[in-house]
C-alpha positions as MATLAB code, in Angstrom:
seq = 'XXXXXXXXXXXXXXXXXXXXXXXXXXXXXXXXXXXXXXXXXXXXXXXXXXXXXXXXXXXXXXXXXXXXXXXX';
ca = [
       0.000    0.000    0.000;
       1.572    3.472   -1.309;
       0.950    5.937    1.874;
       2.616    9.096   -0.587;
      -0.443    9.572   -2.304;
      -3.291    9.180    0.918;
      -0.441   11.892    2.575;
      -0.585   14.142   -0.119;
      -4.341   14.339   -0.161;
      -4.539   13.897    3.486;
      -2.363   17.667    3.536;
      -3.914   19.195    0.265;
      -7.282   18.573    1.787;
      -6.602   20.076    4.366;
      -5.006   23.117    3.844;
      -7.854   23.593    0.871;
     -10.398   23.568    3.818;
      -8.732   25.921    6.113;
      -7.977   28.151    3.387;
     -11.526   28.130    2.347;
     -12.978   29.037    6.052;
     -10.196   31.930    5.952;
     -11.396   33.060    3.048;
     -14.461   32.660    4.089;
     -14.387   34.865    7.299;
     -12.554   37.448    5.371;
     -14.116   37.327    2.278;
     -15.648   41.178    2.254;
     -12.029   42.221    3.404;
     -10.621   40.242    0.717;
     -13.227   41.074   -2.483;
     -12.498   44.870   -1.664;
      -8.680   44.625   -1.823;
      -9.222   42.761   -4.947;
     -11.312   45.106   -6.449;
      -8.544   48.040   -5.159;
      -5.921   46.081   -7.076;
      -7.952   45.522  -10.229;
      -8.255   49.237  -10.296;
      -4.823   50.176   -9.875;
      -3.937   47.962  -12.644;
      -6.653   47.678  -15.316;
      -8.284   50.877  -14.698;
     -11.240   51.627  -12.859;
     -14.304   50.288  -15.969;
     -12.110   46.968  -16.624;
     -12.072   45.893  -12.311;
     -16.085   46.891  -12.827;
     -16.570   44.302  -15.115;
     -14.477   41.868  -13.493;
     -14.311   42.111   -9.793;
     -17.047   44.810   -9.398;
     -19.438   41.903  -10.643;
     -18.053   39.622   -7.917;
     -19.998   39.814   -4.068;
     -18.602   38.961   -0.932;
     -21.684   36.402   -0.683;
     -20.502   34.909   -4.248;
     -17.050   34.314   -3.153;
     -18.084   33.330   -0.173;
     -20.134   30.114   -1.694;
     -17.680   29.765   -4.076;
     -15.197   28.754   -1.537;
     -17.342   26.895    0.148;
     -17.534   24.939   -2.928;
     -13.802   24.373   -3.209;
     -13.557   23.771    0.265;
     -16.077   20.759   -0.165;
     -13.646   19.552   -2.785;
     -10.886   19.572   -0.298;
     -13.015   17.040    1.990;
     -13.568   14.366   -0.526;
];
């Protein structure tokens, strides 16, 4: 029985799922620096019609998504 592989996904797993809560918990925090970001690079009508699109609650269940990935 190869234990490198059950390891791997033991730690991927798990670091998916406590990145997701993070993310999570911080998620207005993090969609507004984002958005700050986009803006300084793209230009404030190009982060509108990428990030400015994206909600806290959207990222949020997004995540949550991933971070049911991570379990299985």
């Amino acid at each position: 029985m190869d234990l490198t592989g059950i390891i791997a996904n033991l730690v991927m797993g798990s670091l998916t799922i406590v990145i997701g809560v993070l993310i999570v918990r911080h998620r207005k925090a993090l969609n507004k620096l984002v958005f700050e970001k986009q803006t300084e690079f793209f230009g404030r009508r190009l982060a509108q019609m990428s990030a400015g699109r994206q909600t806290p609650t959207m990222m949020g269940s997004s995540v949550e998504g991933l971070s049911g990935s991570g379990c299985a």
